[in-house]
PDB file of N, CA, C and O in Angstrom, chain B, residues numbered from 101:
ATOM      1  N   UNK B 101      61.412 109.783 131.890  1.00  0.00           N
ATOM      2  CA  UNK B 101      62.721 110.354 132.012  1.00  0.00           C
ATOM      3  C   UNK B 101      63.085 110.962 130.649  1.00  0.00           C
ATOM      4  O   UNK B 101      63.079 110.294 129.614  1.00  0.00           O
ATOM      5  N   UNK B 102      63.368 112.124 130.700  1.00  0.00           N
ATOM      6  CA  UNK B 102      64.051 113.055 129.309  1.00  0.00           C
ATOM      7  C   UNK B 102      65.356 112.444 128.947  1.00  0.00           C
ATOM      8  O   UNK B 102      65.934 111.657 129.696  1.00  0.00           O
ATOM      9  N   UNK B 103      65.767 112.780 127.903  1.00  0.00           N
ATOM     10  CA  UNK B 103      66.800 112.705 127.127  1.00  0.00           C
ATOM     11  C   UNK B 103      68.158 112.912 128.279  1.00  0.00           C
ATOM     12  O   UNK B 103      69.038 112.199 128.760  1.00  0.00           O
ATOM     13  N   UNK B 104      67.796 114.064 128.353  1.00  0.00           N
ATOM     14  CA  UNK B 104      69.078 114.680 129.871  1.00  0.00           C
ATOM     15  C   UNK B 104      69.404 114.080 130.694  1.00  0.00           C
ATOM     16  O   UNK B 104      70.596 114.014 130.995  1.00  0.00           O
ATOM     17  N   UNK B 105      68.209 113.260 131.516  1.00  0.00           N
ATOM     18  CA  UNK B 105      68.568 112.432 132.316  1.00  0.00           C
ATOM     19  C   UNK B 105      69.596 110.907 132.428  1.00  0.00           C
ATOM     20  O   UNK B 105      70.238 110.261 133.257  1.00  0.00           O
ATOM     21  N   UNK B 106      69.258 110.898 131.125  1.00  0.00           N
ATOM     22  CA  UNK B 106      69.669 109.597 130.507  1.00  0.00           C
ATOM     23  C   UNK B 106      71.330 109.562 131.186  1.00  0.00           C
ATOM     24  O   UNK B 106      71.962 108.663 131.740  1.00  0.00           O
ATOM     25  N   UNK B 107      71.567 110.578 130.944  1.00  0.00           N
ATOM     26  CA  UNK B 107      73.824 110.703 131.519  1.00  0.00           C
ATOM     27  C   UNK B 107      73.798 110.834 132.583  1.00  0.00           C
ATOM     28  O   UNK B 107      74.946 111.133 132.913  1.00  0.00           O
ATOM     29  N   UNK B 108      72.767 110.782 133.972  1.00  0.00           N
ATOM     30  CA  UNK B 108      72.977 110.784 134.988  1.00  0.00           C
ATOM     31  C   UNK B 108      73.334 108.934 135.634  1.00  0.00           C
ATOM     32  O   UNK B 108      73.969 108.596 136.633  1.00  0.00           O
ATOM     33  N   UNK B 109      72.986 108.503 135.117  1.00  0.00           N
ATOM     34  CA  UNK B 109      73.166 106.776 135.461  1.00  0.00           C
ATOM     35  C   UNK B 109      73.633 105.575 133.426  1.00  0.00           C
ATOM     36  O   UNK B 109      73.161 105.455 132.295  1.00  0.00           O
ATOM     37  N   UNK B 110      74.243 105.304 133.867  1.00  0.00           N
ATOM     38  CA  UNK B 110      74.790 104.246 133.323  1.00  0.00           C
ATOM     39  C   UNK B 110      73.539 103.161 132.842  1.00  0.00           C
ATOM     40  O   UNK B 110      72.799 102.798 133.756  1.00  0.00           O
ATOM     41  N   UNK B 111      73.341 102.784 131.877  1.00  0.00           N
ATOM     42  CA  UNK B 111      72.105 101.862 131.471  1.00  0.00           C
ATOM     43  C   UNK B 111      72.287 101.990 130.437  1.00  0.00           C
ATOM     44  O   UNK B 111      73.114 102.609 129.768  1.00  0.00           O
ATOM     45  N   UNK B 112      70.869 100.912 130.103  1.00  0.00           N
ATOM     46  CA  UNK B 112      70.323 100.489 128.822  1.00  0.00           C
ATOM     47  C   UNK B 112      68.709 101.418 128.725  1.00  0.00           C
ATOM     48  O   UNK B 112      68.059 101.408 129.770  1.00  0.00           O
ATOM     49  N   UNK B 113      68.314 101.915 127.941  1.00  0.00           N
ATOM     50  CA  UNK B 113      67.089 102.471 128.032  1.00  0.00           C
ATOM     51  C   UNK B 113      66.174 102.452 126.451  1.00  0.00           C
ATOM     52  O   UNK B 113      66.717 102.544 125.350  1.00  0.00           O
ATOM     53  N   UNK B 114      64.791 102.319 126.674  1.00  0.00           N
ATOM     54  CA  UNK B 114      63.982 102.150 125.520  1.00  0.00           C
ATOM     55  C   UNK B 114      62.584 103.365 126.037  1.00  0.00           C
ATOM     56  O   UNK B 114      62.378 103.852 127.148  1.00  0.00           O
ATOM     57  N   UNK B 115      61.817 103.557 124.731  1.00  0.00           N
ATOM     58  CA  UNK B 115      60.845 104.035 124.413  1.00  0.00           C
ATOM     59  C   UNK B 115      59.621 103.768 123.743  1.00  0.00           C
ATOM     60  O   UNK B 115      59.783 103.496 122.553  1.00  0.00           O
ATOM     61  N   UNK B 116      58.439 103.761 124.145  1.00  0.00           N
ATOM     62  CA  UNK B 116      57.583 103.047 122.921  1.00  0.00           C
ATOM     63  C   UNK B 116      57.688 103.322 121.308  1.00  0.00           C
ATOM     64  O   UNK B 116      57.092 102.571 120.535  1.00  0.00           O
ATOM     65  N   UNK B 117      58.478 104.440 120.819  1.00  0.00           N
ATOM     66  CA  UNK B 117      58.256 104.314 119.739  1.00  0.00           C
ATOM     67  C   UNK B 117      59.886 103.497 118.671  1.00  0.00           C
ATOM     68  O   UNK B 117      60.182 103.400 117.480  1.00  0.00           O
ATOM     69  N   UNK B 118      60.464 103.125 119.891  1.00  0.00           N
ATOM     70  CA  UNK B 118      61.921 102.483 119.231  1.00  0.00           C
ATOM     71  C   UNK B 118      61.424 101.150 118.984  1.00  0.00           C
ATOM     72  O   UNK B 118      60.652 100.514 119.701  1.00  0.00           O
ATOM     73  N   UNK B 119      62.006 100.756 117.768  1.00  0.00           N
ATOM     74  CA  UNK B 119      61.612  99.369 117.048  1.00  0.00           C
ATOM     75  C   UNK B 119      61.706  97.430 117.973  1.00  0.00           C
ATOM     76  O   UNK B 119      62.658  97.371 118.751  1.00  0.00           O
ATOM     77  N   UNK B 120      61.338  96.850 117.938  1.00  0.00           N
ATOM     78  CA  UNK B 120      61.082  95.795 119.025  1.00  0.00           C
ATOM     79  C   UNK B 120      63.145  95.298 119.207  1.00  0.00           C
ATOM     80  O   UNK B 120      63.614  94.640 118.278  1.00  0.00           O
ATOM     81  N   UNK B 121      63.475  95.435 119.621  1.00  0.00           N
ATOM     82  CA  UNK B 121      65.067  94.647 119.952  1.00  0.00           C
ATOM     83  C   UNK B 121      65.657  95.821 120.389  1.00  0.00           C
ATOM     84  O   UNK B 121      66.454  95.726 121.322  1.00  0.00           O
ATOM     85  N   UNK B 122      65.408  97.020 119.859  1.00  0.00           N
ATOM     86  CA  UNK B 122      66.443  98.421 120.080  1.00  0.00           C
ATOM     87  C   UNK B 122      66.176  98.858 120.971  1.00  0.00           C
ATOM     88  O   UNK B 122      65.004  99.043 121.297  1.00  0.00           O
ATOM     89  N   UNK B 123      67.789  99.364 122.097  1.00  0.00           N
ATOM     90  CA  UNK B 123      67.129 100.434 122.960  1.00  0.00           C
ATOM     91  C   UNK B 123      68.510 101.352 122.312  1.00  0.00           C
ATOM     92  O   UNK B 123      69.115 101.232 121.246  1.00  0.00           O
ATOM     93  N   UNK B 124      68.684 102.277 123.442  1.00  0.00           N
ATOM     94  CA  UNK B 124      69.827 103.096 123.715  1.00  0.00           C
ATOM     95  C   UNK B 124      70.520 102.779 124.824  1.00  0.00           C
ATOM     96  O   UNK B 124      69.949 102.306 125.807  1.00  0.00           O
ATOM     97  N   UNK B 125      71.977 103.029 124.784  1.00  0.00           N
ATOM     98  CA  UNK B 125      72.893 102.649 125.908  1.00  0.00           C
ATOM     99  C   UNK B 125      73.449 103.520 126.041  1.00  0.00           C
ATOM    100  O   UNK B 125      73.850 104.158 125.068  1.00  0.00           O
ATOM    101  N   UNK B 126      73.840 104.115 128.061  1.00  0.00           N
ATOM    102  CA  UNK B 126      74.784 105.014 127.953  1.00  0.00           C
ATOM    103  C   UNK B 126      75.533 104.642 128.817  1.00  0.00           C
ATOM    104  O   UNK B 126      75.173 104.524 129.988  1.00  0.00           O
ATOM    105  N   UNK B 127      76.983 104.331 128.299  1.00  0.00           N
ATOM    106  CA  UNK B 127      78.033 103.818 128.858  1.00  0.00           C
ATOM    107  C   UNK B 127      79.086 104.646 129.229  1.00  0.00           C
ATOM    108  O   UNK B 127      79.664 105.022 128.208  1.00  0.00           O
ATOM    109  N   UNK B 128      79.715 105.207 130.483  1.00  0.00           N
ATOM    110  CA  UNK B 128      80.820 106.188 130.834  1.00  0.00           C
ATOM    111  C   UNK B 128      80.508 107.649 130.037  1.00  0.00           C
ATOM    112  O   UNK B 128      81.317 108.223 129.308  1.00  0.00           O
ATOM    113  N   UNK B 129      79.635 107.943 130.238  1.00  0.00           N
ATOM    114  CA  UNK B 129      78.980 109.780 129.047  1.00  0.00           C
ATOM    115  C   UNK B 129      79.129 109.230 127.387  1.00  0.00           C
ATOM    116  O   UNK B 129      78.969 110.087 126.518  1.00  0.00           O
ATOM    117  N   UNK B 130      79.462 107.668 126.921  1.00  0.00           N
ATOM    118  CA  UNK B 130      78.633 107.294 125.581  1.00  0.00           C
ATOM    119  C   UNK B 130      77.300 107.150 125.168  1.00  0.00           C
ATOM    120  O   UNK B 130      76.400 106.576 125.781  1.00  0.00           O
ATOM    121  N   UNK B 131      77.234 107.813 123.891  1.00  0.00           N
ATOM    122  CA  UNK B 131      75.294 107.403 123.564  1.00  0.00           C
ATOM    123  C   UNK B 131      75.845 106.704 122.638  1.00  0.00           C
ATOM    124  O   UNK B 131      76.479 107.144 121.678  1.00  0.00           O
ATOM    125  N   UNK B 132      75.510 105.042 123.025  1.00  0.00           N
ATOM    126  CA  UNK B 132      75.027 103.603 121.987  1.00  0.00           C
ATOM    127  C   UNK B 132      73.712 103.424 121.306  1.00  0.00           C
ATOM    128  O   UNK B 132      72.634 103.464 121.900  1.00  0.00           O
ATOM    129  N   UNK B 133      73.894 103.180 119.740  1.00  0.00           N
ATOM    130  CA  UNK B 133      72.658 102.198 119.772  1.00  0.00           C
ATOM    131  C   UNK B 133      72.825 100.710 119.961  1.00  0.00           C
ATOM    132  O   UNK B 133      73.904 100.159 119.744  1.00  0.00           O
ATOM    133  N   UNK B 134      71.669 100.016 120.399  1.00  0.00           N
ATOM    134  CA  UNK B 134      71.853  98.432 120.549  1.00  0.00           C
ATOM    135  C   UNK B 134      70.459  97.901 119.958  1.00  0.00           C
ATOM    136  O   UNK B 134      69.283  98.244 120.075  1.00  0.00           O
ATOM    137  N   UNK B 135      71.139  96.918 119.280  1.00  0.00           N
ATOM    138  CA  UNK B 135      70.084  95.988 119.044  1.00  0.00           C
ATOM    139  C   UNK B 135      70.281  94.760 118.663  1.00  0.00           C
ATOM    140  O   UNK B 135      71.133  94.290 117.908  1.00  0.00           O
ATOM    141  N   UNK B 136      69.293  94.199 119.334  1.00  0.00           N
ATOM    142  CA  UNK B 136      69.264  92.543 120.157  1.00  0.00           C
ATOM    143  C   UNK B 136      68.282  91.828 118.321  1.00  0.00           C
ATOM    144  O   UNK B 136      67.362  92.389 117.726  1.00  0.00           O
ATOM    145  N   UNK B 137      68.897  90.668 117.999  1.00  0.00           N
ATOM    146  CA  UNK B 137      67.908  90.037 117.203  1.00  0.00           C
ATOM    147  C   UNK B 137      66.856  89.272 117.908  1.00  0.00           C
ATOM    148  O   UNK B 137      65.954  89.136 117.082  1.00  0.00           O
ATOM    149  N   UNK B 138      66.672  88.963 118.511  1.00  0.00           N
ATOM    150  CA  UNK B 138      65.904  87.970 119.724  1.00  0.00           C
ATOM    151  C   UNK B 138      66.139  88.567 120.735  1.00  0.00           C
ATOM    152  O   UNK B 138      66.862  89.561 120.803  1.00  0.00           O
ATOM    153  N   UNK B 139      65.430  87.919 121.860  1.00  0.00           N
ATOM    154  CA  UNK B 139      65.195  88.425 123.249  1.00  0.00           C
ATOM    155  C   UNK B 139      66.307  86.997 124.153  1.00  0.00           C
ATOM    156  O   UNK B 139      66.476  87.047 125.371  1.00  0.00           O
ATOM    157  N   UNK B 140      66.861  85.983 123.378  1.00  0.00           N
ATOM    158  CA  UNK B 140      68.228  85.268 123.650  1.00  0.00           C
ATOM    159  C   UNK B 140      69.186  85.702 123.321  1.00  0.00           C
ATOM    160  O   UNK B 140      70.126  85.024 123.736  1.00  0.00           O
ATOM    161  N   UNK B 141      69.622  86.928 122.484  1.00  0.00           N
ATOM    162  CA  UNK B 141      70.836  87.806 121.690  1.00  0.00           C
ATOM    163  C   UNK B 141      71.631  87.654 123.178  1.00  0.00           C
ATOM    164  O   UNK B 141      71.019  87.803 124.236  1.00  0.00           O
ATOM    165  N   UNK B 142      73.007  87.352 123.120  1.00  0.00           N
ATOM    166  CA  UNK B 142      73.789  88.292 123.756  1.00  0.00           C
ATOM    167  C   UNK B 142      74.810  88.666 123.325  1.00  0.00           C
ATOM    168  O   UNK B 142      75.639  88.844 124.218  1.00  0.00           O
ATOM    169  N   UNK B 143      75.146  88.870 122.376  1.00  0.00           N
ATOM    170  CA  UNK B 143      76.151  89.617 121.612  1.00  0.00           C
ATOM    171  C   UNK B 143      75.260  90.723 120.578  1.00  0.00           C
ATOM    172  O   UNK B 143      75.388  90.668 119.355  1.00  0.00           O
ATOM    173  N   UNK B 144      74.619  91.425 121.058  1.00  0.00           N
ATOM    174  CA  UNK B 144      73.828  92.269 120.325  1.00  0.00           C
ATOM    175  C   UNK B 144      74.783  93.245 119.417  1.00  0.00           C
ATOM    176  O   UNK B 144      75.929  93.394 119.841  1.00  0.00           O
ATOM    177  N   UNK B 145      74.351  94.053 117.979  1.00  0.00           N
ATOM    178  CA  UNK B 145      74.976  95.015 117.503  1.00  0.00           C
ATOM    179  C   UNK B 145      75.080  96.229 118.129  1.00  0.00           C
ATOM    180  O   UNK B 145      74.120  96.912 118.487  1.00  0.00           O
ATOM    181  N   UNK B 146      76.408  96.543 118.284  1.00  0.00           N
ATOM    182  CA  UNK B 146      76.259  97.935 118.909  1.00  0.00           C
ATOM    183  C   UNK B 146      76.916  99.192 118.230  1.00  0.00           C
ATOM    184  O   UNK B 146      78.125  98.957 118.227  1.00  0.00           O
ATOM    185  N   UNK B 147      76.669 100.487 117.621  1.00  0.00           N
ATOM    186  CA  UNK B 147      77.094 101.511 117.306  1.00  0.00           C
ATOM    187  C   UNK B 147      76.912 103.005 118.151  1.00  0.00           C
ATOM    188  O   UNK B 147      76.132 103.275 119.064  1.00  0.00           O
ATOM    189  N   UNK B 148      78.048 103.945 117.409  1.00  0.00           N
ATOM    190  CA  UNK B 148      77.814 105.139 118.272  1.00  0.00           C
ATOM    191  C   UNK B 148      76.308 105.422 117.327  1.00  0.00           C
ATOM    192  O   UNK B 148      76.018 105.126 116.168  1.00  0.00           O
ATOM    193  N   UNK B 149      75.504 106.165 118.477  1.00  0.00           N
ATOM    194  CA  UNK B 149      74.470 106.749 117.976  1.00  0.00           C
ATOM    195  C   UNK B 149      74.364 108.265 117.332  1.00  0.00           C
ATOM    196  O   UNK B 149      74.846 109.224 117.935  1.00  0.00           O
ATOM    197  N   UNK B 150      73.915 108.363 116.479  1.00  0.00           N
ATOM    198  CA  UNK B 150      73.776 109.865 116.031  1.00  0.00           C
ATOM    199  C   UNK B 150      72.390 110.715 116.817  1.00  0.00           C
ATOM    200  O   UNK B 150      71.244 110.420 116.478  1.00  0.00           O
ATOM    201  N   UNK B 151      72.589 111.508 117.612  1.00  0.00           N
ATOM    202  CA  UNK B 151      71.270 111.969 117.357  1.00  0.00           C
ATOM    203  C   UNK B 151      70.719 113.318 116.573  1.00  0.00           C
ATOM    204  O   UNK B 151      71.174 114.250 115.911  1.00  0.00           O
ATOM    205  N   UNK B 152      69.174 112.723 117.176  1.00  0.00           N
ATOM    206  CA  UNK B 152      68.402 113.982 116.380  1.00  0.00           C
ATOM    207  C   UNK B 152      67.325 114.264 117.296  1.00  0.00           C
ATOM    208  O   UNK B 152      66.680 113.683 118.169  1.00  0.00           O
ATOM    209  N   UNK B 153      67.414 115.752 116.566  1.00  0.00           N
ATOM    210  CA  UNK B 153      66.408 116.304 117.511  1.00  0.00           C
ATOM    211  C   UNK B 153      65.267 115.789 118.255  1.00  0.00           C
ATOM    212  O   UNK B 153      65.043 116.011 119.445  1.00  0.00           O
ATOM    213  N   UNK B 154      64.486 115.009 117.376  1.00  0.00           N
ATOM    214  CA  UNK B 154      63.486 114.453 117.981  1.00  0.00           C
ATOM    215  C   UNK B 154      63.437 113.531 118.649  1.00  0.00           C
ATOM    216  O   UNK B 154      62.361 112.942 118.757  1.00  0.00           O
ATOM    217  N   UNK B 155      64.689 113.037 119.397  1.00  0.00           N
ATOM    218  CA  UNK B 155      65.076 112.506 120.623  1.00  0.00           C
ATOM    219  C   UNK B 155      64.838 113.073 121.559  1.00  0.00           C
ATOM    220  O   UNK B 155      64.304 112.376 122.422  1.00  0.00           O
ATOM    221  N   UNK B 156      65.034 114.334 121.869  1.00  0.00           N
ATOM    222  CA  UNK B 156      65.021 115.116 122.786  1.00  0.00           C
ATOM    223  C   UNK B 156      63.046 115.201 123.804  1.00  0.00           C
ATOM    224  O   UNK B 156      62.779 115.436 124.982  1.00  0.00           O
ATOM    225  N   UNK B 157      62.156 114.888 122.621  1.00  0.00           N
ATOM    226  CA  UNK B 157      61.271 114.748 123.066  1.00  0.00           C
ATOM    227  C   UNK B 157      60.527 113.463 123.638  1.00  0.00           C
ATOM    228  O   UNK B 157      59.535 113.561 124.361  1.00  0.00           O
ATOM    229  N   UNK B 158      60.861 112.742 123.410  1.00  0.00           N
ATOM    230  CA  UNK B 158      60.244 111.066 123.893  1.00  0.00           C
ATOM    231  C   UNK B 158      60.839 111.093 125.383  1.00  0.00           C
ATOM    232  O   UNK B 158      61.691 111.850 125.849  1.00  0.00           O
ATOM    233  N   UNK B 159      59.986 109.814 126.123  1.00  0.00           N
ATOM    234  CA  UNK B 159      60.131 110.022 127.552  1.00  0.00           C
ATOM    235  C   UNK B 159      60.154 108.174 127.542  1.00  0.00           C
ATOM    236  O   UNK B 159      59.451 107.266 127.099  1.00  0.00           O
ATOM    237  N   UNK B 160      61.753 108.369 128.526  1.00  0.00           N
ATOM    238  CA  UNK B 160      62.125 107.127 128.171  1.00  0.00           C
ATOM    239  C   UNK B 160      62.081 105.978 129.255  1.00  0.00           C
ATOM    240  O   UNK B 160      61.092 106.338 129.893  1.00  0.00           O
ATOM    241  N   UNK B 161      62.406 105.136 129.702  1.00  0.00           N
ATOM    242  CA  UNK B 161      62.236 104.176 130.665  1.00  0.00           C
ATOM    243  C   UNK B 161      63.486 102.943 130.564  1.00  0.00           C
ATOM    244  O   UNK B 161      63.515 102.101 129.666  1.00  0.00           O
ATOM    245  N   UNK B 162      64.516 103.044 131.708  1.00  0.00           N
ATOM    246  CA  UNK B 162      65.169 101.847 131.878  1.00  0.00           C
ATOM    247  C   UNK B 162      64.761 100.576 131.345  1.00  0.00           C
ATOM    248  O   UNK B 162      63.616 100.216 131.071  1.00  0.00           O
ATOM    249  N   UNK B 163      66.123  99.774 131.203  1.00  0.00           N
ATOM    250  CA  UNK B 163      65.694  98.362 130.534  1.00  0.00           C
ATOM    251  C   UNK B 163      66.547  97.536 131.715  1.00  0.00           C
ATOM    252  O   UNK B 163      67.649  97.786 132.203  1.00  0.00           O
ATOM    253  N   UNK B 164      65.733  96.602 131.942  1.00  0.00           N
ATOM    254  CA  UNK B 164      66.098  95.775 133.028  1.00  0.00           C
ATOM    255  C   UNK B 164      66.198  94.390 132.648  1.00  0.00           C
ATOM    256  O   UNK B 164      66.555  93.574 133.498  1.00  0.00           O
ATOM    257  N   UNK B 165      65.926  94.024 131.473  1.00  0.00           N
ATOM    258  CA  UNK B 165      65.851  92.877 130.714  1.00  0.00           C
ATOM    259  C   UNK B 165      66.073  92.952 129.257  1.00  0.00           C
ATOM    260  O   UNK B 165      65.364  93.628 128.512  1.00  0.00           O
ATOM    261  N   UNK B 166      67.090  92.228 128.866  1.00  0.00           N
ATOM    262  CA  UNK B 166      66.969  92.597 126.866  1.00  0.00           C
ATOM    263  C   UNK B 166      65.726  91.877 126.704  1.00  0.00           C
ATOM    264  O   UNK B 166      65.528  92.232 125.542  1.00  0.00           O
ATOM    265  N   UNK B 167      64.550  90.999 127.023  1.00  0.00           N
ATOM    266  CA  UNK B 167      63.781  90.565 126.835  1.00  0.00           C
ATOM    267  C   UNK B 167      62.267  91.074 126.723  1.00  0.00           C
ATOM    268  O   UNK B 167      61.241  90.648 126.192  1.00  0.00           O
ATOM    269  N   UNK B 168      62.649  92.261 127.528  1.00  0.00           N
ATOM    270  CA  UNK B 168      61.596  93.276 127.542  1.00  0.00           C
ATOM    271  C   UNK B 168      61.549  93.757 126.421  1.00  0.00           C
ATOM    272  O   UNK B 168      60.493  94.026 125.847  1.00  0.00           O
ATOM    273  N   UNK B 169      62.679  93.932 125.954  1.00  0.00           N
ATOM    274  CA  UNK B 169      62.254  94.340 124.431  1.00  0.00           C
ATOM    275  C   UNK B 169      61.498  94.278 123.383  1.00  0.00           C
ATOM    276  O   UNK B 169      61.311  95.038 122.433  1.00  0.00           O
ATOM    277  N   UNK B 170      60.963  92.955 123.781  1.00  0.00           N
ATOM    278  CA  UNK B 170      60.210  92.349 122.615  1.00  0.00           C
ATOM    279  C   UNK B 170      58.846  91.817 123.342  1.00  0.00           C
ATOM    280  O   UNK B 170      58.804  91.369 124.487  1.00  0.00           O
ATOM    281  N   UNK B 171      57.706  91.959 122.424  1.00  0.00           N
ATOM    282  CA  UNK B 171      56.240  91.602 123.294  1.00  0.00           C
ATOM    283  C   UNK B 171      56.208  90.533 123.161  1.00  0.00           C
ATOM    284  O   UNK B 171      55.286  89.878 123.647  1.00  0.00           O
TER     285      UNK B 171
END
């Protein structure tokens, strides 16, 4: 799933090259970053995200677990 798609549904979403705890969140047309210290976090840090271009190219995949996050 592209970047674009991402504002069609409400979620949490990650990529292989985002760091082990982080995904992206898009909440009501917000882009969040989140990140979990553990895969037990539930009060994770959350900020608006900045982006950059080279977002636009990675192909991303729903998160269905903050636990997935981490191998």
């Amino acid at each position: 799933m592209n970047l674009e798609e991402l504002f069609n549904e409400d979620g949490q979403y990650t990529c292989d090259d985002f760091v082990e705890g982080f995904c992206i969140e898009i909440k009501d047309g917000m882009f969040l970053g989140v990140q979990y210290k553990d895969k037990d976090d539930v009060l994770p840090e959350k900020w608006l995200f900045h982006l950059s271009k080279n977002l636009f190219k990675k192909d991303y995949r729903k998160v269905y677990t903050r636990q997935s996050l981490f191998s």
